[in-house]
Backbone bond lengths (Angstrom), bond angles and torsions (degrees), N, CA, C in turn:
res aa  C-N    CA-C-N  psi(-1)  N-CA   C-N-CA  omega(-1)  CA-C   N-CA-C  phi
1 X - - - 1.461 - - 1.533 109.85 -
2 X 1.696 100.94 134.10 1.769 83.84 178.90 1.702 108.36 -79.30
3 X 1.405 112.80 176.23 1.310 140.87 -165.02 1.505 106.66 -92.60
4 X 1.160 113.54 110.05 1.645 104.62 168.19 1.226 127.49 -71.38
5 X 1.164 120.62 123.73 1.666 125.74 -177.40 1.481 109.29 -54.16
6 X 1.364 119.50 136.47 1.790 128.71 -171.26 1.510 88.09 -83.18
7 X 1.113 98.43 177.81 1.750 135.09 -163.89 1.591 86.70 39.09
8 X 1.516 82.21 -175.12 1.984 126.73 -165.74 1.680 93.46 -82.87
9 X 1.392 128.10 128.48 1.227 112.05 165.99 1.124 105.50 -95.73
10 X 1.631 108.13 159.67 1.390 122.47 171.43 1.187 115.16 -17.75
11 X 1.307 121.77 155.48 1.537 118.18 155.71 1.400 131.90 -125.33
12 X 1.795 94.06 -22.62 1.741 103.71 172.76 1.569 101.66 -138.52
13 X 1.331 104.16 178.17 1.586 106.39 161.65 1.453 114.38 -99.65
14 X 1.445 102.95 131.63 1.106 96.48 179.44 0.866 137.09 -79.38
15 X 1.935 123.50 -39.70 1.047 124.48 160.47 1.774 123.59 -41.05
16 X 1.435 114.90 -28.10 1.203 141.21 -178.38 2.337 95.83 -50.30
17 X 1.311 89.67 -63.87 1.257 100.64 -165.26 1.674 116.53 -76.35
18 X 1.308 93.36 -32.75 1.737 93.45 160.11 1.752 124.75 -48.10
19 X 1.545 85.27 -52.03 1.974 89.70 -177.71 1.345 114.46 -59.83
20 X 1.770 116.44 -32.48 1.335 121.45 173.24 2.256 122.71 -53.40
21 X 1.328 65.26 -55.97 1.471 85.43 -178.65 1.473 105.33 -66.69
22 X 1.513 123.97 -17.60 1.840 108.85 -158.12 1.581 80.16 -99.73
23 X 1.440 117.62 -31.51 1.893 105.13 -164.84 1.995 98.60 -63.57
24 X 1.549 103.21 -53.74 1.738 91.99 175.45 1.580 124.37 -58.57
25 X 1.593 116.22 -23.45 1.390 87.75 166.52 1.477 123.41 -89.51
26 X 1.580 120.28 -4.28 1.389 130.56 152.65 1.289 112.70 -34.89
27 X 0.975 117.59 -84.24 1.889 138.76 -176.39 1.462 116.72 -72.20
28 X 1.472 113.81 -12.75 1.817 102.91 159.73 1.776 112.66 -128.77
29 X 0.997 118.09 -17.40 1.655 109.69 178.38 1.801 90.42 125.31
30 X 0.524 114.22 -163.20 1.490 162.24 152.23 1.216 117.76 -56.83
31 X 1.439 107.66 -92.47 1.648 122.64 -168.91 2.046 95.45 -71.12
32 X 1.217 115.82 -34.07 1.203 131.40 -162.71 2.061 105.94 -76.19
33 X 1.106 95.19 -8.06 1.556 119.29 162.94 1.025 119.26 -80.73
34 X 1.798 140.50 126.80 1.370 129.44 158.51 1.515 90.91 -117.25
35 X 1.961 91.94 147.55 1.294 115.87 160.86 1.431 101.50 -38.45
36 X 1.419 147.82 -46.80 1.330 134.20 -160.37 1.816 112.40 -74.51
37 X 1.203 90.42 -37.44 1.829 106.85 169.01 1.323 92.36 -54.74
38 X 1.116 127.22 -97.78 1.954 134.86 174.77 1.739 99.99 7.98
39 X 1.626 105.09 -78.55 1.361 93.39 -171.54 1.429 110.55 -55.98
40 X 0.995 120.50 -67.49 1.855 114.89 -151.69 1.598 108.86 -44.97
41 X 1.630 103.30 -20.58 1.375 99.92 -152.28 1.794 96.21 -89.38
42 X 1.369 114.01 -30.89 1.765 132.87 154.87 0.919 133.60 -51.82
43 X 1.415 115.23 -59.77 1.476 125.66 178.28 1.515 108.00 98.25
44 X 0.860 130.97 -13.79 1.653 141.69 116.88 1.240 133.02 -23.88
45 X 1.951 108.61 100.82 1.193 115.86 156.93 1.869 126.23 -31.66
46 X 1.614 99.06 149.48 1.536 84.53 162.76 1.731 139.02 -78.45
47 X 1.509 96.50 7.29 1.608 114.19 176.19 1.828 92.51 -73.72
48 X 1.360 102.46 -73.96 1.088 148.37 -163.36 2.110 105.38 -32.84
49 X 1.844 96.01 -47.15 1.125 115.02 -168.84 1.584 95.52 -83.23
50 X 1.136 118.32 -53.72 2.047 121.97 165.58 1.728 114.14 -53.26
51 X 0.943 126.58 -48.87 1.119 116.99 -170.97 1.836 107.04 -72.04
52 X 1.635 121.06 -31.10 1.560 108.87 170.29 1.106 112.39 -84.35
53 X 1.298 132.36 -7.94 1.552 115.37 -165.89 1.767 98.13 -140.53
54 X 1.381 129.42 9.21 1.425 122.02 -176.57 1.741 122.42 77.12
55 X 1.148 103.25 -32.09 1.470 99.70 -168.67 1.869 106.22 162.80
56 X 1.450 120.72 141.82 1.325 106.98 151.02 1.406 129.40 7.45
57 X 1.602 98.99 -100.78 1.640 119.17 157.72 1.814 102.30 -1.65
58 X 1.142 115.92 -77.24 1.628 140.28 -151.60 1.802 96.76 -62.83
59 X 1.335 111.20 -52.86 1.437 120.20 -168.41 1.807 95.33 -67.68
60 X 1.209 122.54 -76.53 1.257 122.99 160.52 1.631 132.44 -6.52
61 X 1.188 97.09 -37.17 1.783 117.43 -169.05 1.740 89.10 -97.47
62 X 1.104 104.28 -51.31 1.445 102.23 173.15 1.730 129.18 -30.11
63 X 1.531 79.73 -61.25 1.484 112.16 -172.33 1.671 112.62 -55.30
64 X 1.504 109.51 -46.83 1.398 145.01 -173.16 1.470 83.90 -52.99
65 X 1.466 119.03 -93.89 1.424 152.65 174.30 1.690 105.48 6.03
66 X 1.807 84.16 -66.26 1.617 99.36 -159.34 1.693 115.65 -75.54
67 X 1.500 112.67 -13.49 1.640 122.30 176.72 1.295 93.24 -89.57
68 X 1.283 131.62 -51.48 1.973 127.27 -152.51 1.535 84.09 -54.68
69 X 1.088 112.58 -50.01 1.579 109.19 -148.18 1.417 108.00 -52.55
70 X 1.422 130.44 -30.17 1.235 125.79 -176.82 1.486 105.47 -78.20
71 X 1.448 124.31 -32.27 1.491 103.16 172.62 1.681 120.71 -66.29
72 X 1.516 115.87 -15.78 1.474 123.96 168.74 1.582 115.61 -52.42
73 X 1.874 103.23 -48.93 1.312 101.25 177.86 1.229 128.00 -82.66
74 X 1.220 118.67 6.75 1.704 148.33 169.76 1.389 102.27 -66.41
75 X 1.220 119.98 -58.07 1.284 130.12 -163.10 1.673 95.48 -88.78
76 X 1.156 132.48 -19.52 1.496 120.56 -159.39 1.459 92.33 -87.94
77 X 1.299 116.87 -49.21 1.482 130.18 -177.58 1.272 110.48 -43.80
78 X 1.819 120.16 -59.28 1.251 128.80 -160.51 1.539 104.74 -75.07
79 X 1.221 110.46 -38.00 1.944 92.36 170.58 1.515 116.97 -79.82
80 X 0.991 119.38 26.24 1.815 113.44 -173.27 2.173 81.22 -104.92
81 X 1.380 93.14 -12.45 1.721 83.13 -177.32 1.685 125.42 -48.18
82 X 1.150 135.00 -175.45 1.442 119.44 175.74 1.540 100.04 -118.50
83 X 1.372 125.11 -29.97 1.621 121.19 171.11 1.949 103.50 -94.11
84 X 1.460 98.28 140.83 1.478 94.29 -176.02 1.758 106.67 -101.03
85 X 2.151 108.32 30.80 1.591 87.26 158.24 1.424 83.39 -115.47
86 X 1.263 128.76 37.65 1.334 118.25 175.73 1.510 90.86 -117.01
87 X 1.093 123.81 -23.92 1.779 105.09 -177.07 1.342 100.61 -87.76
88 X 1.491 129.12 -8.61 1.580 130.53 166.03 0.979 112.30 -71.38
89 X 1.343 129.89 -34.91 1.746 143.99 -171.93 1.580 96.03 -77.76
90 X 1.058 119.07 -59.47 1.941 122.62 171.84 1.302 89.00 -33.28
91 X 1.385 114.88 -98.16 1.406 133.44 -158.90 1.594 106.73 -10.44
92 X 1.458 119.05 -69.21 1.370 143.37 -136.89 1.522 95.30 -82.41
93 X 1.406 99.08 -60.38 1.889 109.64 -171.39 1.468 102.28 -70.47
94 X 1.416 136.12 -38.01 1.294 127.22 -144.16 1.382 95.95 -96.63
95 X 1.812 123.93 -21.52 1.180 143.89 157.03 1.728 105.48 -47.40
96 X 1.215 106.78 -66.48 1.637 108.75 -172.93 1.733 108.22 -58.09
97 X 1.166 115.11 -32.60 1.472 130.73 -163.05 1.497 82.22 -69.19
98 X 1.525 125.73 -56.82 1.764 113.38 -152.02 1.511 94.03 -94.05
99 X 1.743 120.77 13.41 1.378 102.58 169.65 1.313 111.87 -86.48
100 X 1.774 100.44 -35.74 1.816 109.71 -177.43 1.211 120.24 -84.13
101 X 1.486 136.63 19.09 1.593 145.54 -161.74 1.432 95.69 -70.94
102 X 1.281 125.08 149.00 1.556 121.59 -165.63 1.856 105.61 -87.36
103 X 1.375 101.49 154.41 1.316 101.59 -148.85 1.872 108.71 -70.57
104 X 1.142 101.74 5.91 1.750 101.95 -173.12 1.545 92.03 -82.90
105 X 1.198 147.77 7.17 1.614 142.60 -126.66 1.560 82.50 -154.90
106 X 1.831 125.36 -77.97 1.023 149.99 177.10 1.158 138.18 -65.14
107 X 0.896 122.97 147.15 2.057 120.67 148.35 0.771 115.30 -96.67
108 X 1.654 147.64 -5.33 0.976 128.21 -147.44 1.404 128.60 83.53
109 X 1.474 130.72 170.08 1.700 120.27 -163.95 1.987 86.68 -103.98
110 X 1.546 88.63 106.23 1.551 103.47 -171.20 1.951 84.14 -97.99
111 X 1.315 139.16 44.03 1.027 105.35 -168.05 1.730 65.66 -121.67
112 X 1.419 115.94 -38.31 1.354 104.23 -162.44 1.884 102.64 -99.49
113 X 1.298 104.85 39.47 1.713 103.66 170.87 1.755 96.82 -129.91
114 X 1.307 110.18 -77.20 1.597 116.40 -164.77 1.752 107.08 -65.59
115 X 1.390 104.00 -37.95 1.513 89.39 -170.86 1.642 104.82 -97.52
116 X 1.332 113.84 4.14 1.602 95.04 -174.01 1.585 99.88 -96.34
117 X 1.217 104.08 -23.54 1.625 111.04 -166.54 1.427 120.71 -113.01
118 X 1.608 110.39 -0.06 1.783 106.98 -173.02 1.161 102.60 -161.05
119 X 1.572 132.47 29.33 1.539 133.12 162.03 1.303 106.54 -77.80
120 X 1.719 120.11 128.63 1.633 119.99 156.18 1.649 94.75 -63.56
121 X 1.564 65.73 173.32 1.588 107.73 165.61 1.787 122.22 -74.10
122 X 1.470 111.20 19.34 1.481 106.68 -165.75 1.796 92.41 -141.73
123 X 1.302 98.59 0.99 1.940 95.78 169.09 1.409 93.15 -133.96
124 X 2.027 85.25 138.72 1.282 111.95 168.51 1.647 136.85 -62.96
125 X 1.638 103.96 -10.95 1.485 122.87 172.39 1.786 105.83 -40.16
126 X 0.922 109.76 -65.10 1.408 107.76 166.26 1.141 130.14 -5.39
127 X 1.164 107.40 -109.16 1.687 144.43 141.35 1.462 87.64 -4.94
128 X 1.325 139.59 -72.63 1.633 129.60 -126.94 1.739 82.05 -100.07
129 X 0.900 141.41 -27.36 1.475 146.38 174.20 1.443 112.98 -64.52
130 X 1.608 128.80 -35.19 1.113 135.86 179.39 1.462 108.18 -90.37
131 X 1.152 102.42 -32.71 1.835 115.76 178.61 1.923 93.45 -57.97
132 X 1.505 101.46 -52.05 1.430 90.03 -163.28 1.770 115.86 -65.58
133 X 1.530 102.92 -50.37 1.306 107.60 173.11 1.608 114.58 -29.16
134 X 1.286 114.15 -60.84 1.366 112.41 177.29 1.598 131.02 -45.07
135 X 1.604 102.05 -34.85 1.526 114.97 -165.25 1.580 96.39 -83.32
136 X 1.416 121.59 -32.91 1.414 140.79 178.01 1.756 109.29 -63.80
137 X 1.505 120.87 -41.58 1.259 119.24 161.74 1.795 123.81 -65.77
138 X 1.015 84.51 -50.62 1.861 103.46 159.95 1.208 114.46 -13.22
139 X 1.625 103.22 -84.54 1.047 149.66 169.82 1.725 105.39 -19.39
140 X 1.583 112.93 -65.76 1.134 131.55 -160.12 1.447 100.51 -85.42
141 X 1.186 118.19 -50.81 1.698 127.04 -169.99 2.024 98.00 -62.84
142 X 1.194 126.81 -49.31 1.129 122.45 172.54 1.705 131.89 -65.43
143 X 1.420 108.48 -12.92 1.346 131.64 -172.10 1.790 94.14 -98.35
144 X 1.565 116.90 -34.86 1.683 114.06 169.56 1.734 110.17 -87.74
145 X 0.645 122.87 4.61 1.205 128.35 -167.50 2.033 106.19 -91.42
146 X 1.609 86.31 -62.68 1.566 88.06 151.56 1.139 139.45 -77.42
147 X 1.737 114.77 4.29 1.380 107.57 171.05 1.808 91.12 -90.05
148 X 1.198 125.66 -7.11 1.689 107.74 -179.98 1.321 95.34 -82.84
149 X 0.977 120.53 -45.39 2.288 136.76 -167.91 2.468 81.96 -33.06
150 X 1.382 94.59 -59.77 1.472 106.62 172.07 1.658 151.83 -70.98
151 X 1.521 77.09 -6.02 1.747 99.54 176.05 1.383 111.86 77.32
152 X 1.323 116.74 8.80 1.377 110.47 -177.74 1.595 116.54 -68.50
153 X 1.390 115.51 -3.72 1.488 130.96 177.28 1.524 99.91 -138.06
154 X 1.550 98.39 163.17 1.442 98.35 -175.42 1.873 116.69 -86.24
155 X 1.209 94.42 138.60 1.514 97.41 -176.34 1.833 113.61 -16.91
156 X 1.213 108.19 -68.97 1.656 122.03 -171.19 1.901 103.18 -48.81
157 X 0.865 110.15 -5.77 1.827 111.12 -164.23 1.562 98.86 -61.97
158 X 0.859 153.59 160.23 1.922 160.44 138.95 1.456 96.41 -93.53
159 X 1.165 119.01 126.51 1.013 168.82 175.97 1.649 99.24 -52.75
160 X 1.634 88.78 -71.54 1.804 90.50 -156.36 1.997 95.16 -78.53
161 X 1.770 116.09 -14.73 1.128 97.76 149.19 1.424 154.34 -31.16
162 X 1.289 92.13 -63.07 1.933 109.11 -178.80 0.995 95.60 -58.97
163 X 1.844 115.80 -53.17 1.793 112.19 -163.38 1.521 94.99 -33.65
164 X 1.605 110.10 -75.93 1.379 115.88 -167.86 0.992 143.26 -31.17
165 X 1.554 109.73 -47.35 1.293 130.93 166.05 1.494 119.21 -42.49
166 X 1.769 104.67 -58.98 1.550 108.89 178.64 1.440 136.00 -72.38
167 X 1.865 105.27 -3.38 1.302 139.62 -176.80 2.160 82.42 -87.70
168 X 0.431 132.64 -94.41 1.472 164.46 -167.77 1.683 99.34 -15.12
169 X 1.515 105.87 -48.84 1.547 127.38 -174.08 1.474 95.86 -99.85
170 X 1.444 132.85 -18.24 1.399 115.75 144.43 1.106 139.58 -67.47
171 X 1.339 108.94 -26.93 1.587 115.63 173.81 1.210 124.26 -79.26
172 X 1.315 104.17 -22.99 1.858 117.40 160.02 1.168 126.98 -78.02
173 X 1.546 107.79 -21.36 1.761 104.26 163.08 1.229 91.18 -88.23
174 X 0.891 136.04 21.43 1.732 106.96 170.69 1.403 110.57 -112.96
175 X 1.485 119.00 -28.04 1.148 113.07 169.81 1.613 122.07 -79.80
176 X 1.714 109.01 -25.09 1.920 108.56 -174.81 1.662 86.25 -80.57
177 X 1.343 133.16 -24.05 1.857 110.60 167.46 1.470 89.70 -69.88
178 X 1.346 171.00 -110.69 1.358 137.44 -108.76 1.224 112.15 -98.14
179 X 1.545 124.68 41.22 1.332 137.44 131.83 1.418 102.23 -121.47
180 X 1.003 135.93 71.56 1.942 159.45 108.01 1.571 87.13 94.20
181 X 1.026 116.38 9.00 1.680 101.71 168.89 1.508 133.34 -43.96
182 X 1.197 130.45 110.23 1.312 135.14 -159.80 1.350 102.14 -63.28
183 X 1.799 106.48 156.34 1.915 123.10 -170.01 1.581 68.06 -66.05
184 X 1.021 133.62 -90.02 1.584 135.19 -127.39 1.803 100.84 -48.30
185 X 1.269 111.03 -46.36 1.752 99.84 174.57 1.395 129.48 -86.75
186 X 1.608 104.76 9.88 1.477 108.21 166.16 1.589 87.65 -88.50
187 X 1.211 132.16 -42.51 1.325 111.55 -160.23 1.254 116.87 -81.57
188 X 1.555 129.06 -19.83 1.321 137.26 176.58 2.024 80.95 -65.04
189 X 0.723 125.05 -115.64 1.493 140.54 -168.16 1.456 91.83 4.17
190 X 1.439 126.00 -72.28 1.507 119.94 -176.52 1.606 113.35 -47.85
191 X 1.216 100.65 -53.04 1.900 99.04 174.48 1.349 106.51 -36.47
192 X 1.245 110.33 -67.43 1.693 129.82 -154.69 1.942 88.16 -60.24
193 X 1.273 130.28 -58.60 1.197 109.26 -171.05 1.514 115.19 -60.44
194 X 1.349 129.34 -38.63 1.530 135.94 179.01 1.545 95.29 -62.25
195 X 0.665 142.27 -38.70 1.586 141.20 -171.03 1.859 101.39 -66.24
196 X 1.619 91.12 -56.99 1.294 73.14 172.80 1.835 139.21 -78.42
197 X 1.251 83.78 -28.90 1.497 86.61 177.97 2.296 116.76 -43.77
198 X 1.533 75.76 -48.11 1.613 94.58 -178.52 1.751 101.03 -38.44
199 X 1.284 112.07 -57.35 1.040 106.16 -169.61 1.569 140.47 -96.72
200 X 1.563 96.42 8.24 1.383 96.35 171.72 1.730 90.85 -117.66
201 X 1.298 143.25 7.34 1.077 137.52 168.49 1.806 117.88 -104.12
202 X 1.204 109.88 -27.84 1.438 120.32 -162.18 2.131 90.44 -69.07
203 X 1.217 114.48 145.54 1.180 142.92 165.96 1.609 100.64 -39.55
């Protein structure tokens, strides 16, 4: 007799069900989501959809979780650079690149639709989205900081300026991509700010 294999096998993909679930809370909110939308759009019972992820809330946070993270490694990459208008050029383009990724891959930049504009007060998506932004400026403001330690900017520059600045023109490409803004004019806009920076900051 054959041997039955131990534990529960899989039953869905998960990554599968994340992308489902992150494009509807892209395009309706949050609250603008029903558990019943969730399933059809999964293929996941509503047992099925509670028991992997806890609840709404849980799938959502999921969803949140599993996109931020690639703008983390956006930023981790671009300061390992050795010129710091080249870890600005990472930042900006490689940002626009994971806003326009084609939608079988993506949802879209659900960080600046569902969680900026339709998180309660009872999920941590929030919170862990603002947490990141911060660690992501961090990130950047300490990585320019040593490009002044090096002169790669001119003495007078602020630091936690530029951060800001390039935080500022990220958050605006992130929102004119989920109002249909074309790759080519997110990237003119990113050019045009690196261009300038270069030249009213460069030594």
């Amino acid at each position: 007799m054959e041997r039955r294999q131990r534990g529960r096998p899989r039953a869905f993909d998960r990554d599968h069900v994340i992308l489902e679930a992150a494009r509807l809370f892209w395009a309706r909110g949050y609250s603008g989501t029903s558990t019943r939308d969730l399933t059809a759009a999964t293929g996941l019972s509503t047992s099925s959809l509670y028991a992997a992820f806890g609840s709404k809330a849980g799938l959502f946070e999921g969803a949140v979780r599993t996109y931020a993270e690639r703008y983390r490694e956006i930023y981790a990459r671009a300061v390992a650079e050795e010129d710091v208008h080249t870890v600005l050029e990472r930042i900006l383009v490689d940002s626009v690149d994971e806003f326009c990724r084609p939608s079988d891959t993506h949802p879209g930049c659900l960080l600046s639709s569902a969680v900026m504009t339709d998180s309660t007060d009872t999920l941590d998506a929030g919170t862990y989205f603002a947490e990141l932004q911060v660690s992501n400026e961090r990130t950047l403001r300490e990585r320019i900081e040593r490009a002044l330690e090096h002169g790669e900017l001119a003495a007078a520059v602020d630091a936690g300026v530029v951060a800001g600045l390039v935080q500022s023109v990220w958050h605006g490409l992130s929102v004119r991509s989920r109002l249909g803004a074309p790759r080519e004019d997110l990237l003119a806009v990113a050019r045009c700010t690196l261009d300038l920076i270069r030249e009213r900051f460069t030594p």
